[in-house]
C-alpha positions as CSV (number, residue, x, y, z in Angstrom):
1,X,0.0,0.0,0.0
2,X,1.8,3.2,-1.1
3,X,1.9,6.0,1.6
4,X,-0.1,8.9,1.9
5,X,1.4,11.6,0.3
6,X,2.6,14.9,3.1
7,X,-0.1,17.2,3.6
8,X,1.5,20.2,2.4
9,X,1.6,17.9,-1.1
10,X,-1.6,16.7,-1.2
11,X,-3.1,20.4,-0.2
12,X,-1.3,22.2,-2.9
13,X,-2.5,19.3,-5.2
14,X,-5.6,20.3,-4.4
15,X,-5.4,24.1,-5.1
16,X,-4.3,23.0,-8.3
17,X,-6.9,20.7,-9.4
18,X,-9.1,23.8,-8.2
19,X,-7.3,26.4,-10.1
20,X,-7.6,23.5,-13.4
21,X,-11.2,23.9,-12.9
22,X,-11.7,27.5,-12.8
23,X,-9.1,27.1,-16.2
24,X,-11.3,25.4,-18.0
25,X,-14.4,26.8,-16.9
26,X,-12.6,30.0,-18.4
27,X,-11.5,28.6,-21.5
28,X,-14.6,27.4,-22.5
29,X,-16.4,30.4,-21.9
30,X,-13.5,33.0,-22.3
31,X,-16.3,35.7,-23.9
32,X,-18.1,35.9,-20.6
33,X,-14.9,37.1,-18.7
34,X,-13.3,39.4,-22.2
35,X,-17.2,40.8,-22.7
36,X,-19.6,40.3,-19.6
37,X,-22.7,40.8,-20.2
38,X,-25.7,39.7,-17.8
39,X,-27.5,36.4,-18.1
40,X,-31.3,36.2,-17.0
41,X,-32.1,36.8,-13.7
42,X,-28.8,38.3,-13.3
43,X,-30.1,41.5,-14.7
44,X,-33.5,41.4,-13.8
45,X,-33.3,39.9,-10.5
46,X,-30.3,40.1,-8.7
47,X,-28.8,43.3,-10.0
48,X,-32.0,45.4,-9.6
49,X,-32.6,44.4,-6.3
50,X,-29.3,45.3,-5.1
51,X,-29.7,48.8,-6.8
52,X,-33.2,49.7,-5.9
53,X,-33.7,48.5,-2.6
54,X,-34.0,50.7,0.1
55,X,-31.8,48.9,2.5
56,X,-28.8,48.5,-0.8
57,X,-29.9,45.1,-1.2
58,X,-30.4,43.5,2.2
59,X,-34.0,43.9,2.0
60,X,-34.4,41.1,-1.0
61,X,-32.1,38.8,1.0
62,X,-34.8,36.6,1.7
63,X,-37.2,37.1,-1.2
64,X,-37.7,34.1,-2.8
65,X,-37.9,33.5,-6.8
66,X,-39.6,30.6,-8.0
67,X,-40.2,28.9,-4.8
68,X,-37.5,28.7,-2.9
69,X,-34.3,31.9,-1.7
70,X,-31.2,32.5,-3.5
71,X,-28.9,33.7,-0.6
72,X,-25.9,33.4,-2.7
73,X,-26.3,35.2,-5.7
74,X,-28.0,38.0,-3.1
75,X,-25.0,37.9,-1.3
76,X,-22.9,38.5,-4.5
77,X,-25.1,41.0,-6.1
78,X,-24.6,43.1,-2.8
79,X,-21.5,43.1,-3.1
80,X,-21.6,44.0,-6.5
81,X,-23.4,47.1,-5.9
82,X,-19.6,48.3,-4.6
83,X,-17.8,48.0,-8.5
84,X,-18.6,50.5,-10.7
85,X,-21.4,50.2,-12.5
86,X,-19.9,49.4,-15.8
87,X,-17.9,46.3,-14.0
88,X,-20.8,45.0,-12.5
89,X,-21.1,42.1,-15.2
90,X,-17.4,41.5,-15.0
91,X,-17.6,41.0,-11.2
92,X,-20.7,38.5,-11.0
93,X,-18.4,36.7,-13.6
94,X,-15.8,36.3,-11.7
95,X,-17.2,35.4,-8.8
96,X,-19.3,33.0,-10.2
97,X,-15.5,31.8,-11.3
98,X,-14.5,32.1,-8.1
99,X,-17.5,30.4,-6.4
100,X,-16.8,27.2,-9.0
101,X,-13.2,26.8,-7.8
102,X,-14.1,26.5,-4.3
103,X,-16.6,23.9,-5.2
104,X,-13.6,22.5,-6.7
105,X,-12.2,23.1,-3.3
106,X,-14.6,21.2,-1.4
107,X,-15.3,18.2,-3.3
108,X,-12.0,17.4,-3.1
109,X,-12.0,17.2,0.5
110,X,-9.9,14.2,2.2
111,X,-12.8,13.5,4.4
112,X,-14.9,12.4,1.2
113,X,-15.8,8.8,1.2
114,X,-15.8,8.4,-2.4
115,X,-12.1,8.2,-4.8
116,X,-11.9,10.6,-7.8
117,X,-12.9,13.5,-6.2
118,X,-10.1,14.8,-8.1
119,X,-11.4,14.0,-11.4
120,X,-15.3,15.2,-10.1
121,X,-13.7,18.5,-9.5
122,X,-12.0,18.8,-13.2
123,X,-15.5,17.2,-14.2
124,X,-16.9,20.9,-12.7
125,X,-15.0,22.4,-15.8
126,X,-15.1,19.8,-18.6
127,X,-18.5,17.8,-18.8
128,X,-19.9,18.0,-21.8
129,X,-22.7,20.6,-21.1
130,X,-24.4,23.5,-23.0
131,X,-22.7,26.5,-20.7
132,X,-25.5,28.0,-19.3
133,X,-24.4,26.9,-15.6
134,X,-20.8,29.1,-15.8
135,X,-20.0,32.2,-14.8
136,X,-23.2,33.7,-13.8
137,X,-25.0,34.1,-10.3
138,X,-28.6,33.0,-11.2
139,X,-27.2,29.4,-12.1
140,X,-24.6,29.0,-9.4
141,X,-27.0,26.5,-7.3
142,X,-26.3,23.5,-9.9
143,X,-22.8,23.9,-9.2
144,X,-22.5,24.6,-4.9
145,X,-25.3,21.8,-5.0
146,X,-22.0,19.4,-5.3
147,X,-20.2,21.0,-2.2
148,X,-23.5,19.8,-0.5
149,X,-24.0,16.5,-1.4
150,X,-19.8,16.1,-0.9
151,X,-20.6,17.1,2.5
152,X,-22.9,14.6,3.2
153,X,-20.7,12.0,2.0
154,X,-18.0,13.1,3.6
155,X,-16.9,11.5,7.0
156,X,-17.4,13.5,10.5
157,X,-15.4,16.6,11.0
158,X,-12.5,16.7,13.6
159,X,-11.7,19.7,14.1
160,X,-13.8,23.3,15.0
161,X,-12.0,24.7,11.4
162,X,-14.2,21.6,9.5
163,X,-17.1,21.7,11.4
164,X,-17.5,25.4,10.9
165,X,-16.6,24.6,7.0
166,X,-19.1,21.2,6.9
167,X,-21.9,24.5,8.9
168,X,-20.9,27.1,6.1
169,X,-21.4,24.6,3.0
170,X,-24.6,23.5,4.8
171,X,-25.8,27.1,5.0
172,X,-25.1,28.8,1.8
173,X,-25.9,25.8,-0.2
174,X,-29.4,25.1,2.1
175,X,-30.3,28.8,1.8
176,X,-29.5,28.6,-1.9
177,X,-31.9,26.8,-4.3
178,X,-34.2,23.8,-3.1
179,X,-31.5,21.2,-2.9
180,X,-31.0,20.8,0.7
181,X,-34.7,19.6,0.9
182,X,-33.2,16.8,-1.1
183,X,-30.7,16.3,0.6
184,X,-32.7,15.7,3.9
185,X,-33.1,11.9,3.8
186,X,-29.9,11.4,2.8
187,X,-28.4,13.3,5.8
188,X,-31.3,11.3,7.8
189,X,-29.9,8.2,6.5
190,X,-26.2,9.2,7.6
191,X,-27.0,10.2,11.0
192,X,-28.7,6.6,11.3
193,X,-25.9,4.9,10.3
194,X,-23.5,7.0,12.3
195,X,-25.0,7.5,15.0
196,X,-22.4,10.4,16.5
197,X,-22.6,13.8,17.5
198,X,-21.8,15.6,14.5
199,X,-23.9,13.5,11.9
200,X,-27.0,14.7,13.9
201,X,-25.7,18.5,14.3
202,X,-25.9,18.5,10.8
203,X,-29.2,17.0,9.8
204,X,-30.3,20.2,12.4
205,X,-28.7,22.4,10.3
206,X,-30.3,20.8,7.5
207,X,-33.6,20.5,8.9
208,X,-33.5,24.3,9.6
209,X,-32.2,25.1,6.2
210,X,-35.2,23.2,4.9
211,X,-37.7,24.2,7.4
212,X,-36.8,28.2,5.2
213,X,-37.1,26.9,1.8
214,X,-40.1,25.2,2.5
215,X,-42.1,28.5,3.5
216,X,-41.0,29.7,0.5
217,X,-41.5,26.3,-1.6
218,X,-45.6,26.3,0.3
219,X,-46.0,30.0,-0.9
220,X,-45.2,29.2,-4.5
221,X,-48.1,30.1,-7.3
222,X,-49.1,26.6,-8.1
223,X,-47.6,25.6,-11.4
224,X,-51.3,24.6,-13.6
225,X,-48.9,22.0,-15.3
226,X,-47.7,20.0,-12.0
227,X,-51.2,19.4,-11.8
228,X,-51.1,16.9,-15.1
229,X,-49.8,13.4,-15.1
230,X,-46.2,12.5,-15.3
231,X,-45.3,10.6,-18.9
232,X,-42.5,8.4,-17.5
233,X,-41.8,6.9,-20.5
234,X,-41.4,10.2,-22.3
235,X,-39.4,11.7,-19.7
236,X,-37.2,8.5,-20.0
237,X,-36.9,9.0,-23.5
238,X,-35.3,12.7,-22.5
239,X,-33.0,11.9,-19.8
240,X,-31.4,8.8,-21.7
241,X,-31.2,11.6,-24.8
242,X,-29.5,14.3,-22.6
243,X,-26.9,11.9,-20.0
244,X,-25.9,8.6,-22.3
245,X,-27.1,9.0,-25.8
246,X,-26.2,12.9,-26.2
247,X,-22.9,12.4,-24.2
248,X,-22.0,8.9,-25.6
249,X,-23.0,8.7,-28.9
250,X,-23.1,12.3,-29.9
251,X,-27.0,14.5,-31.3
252,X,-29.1,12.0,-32.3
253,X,-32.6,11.7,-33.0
254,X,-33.2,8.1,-31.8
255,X,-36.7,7.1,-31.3
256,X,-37.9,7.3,-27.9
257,X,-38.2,3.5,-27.2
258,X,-34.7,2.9,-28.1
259,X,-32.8,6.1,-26.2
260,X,-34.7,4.8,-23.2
261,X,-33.7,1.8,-23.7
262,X,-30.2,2.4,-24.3
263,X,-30.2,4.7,-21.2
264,X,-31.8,1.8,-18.8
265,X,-29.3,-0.7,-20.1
266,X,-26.4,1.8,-19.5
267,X,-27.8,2.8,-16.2
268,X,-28.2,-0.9,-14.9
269,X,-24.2,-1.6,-15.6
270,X,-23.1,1.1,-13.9
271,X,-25.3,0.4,-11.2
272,X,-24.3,-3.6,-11.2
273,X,-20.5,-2.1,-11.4
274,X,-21.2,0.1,-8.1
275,X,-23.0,-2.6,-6.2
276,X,-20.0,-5.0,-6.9
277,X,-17.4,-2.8,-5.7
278,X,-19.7,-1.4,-2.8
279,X,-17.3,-2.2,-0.3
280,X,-14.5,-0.2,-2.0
281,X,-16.9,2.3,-2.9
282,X,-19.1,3.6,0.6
283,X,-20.2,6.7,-0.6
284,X,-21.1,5.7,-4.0
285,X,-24.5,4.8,-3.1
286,X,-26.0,8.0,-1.9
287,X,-24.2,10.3,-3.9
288,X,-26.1,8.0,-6.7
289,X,-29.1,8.4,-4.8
290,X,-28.9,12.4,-4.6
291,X,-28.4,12.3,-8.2
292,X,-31.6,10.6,-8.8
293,X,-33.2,12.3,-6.2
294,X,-32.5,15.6,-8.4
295,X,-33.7,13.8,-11.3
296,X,-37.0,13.3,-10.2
297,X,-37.6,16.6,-8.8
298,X,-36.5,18.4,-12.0
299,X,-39.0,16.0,-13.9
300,X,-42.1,17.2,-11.9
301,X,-40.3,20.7,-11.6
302,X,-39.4,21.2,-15.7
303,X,-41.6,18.6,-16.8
304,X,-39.3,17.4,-18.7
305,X,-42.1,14.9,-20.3
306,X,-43.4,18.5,-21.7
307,X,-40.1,19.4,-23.2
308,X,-39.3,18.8,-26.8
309,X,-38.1,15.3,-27.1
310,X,-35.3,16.1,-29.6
311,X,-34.2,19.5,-28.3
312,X,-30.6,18.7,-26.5
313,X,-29.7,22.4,-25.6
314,X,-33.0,24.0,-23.6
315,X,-32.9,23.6,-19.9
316,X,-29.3,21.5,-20.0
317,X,-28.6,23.0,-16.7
318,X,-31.3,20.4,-15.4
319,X,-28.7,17.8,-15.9
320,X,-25.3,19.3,-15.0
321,X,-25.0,17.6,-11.4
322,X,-26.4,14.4,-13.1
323,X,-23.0,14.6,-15.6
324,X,-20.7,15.3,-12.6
325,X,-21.7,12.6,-10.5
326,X,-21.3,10.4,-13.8
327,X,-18.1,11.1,-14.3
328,X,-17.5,10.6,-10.1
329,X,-18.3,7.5,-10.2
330,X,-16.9,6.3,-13.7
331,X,-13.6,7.8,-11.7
332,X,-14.5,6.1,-8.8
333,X,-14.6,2.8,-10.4
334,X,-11.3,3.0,-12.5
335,X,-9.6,3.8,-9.4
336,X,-10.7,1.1,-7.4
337,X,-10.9,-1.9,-10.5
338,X,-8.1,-3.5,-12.0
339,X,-7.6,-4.6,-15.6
340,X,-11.1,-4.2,-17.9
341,X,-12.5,-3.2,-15.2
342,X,-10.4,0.2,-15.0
343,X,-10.2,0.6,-18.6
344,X,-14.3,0.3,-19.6
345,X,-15.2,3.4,-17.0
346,X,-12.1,5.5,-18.0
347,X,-13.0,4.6,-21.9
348,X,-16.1,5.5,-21.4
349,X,-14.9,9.0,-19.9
350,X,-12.3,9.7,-22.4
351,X,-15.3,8.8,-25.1
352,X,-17.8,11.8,-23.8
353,X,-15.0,14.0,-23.8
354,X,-14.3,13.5,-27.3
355,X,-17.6,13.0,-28.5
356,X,-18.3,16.4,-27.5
357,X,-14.9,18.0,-28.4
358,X,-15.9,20.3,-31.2
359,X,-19.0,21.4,-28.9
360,X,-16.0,22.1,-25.8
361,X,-15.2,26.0,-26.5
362,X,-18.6,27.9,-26.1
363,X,-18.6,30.4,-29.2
364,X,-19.1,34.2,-28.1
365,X,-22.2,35.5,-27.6
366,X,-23.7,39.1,-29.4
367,X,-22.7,42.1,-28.0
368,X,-25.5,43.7,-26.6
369,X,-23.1,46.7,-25.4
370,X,-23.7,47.4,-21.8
371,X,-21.1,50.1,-21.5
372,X,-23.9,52.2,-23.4
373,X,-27.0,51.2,-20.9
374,X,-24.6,52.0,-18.1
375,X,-23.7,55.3,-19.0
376,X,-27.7,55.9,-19.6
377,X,-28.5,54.6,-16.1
378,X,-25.6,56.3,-14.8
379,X,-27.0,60.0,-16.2
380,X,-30.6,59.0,-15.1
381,X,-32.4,57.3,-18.1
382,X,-34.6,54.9,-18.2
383,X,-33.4,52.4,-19.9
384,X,-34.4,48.8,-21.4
385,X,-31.1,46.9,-21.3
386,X,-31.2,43.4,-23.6
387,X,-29.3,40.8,-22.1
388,X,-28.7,36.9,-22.6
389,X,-30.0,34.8,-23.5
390,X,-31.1,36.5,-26.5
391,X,-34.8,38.2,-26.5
392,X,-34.5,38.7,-22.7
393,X,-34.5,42.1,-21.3
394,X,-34.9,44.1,-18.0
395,X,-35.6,48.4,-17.7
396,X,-34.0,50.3,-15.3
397,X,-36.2,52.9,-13.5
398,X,-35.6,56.5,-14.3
399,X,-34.5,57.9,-10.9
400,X,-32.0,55.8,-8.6
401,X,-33.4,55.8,-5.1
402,X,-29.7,57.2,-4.3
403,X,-26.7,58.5,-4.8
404,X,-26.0,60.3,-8.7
């Protein structure tokens, strides 16, 4: 058994792997950081209710969007409100950057029960994936969900400097789109099985986190559509399209009885491969389970049933933490196998990268000049200021409630 490399090694190992992630992240999307521009609720959300509020942004702290609070991107927009106004794009940018590479950070923690943390946090940066996740605040929830679900799998802190860190993860993630509610059984699940102080302090901390989103998730305008039957089969069809046919085999318009077909087959190896290395593997299980667990709630949430069945770019952010944990465990299991075993899962990996290499750099987006709507705010205008994605818009009031 080869020895544990010194911690100094292994830490600044891990800053790299981080740093690679941010990279790539960058790379692929290098326009957003050379031309920001706001992306969807950015705009129309979180920037105006940082600049109009009363309280500079505090007040919409815990105003909920779409059923559930967004303390994150709040957070950051606040703090945005301290650039200059023609940086404010530039900034949520960045520290949507920022805020991937400390998922990076935390996914790769030692304490994580699963191997190939390393390659889930490059996975951050590289899975195939339409974009629409990086470098913007509105979207940042389908990446820190990852930091969450790490933390569940992650084994019971041991010093005050983790449990504060497992606390903060729990927080911001909790308080930041409706994944800790998701998380709840699984964190349930652990404190059962581990039956020790710190497994309970955090299902509190969960439980509390929950208890806030679900006010907001009760008060939600009910959603006419989540009121009509679930087609199974069809939303089958979609997610074998979108995570093994799409990634696999590349855009193709396979009928839906043979994607979901090919999608259950591929789904019951992989399954059959974790079972069979269970031992080696403890924390393969539930972070397969919070993967699924987001499936289903996206299906009654998007309706994915609803969506187009040969459209493979709308909504992809639906299936970004589904892709990660993919790769995880694809990772985990070439780590952990020996012979065919190690080279079918890392195959299989180095086959969705290239599948989707000539889809890997995002191309640049129109320039809907922001410099101009900035100056126009700045001088008092009202102004309608397009953003992205294309056809999507917000207007800035005429008078700013202070300062010039």
């Amino acid at each position: 058994m080869s020895a544990k490399p010194p911690i100094w090694l292994a830490r600044t190992i891990r800053v790299l792997i981080a740093c690679a992630a941010m990279g790539l992240v960058a790379l692929r999307k290098s326009d957003s950081l050379k031309h920001p521009q706001f992306w969807a609720e950015d705009g129309g959300l979180f920037f105006l209710g940082a600049e109009l509020d009363a309280h500079h942004g505090w007040g919409e702290v815990f105003v909920p969007y779409e059923g559930y609070f967004h303390l994150l991107p709040r957070l950051l927009a606040i703090a945005g409100h301290a650039v200059a106004l023609v940086h404010v794009p530039a900034f949520y940018a960045w520290s949507a950057l920022g805020v991937t590479g400390l998922t990076a950070w935390v996914i790769q923690s030692p304490r994580v029960r699963l191997p190939g943390a390393a390659w889930a946090a490059l996975a951050l940066g590289a899975v195939p994936h339409t974009g629409e996740v990086y470098l913007n605040l509105c979207n940042l929830q389908w990446i820190t969900a990852l930091a969450l679900f790490a933390v569940v799998i992650a084994d019971d802190a041991a010093t005050g400097l983790q449990r504060c860190g497992d606390v903060c993860v729990l927080v911001v993630t909790g308080l930041t789109g409706p994944f800790i509610v998701l998380a709840l059984p699984l964190l349930a699940v652990r404190a059962w099985l581990r039956p020790r102080g710190w497994s309970r302090v955090l299902l509190g901390v969960a439980l509390g986190c929950a208890a806030v989103q679900s006010v907001a998730l009760m008060n939600r305008p009910f959603n006419s559509d989540a009121a009509l039957p679930v087609e199974w089969s069809g939303s089958a069809a979609l997610i074998s399209r979108r995570l093994v046919v799409d990634d696999l085999i590349g855009q193709r318009a396979l009928p839906a009885a043979a994607a979901a077909s090919i999608g259950a087959l591929g789904f019951a190896l992989l399954a059959a491969a974790v079972w069979r290395k269970r031992a080696q593997l403890p924390g393969a299980w539930t972070l397969a389970g919070a993967a699924f667990l987001v499936l289903v709630s996206v299906v009654y949430k998007a309706r994915l049933d609803r969506m187009p069945p040969f459209d493979f770019v709308d909504g992809d952010r639906y299936f970004f933490i589904e892709r990660v944990v993919l790769i995880w465990l694809l990772a985990a299991l070439a780590l952990t196998a020996a012979g065919l075993g190690r080279i079918i899962p890392a195959a299989l990996i180095a086959l969705a990268l290239a599948v989707n290499a000539s889809r890997f750099i995002y191309p640049p987006s129109p320039d809907l000049h922001w410099a101009r709507s900035a100056q126009r705010i700045a001088d008092g205008d009202e102004v309608r200021v397009p953003i992205l994605p294309m056809g999507f818009s917000f207007t800035y009031p005429s008078q700013h409630p202070w300062g010039p």
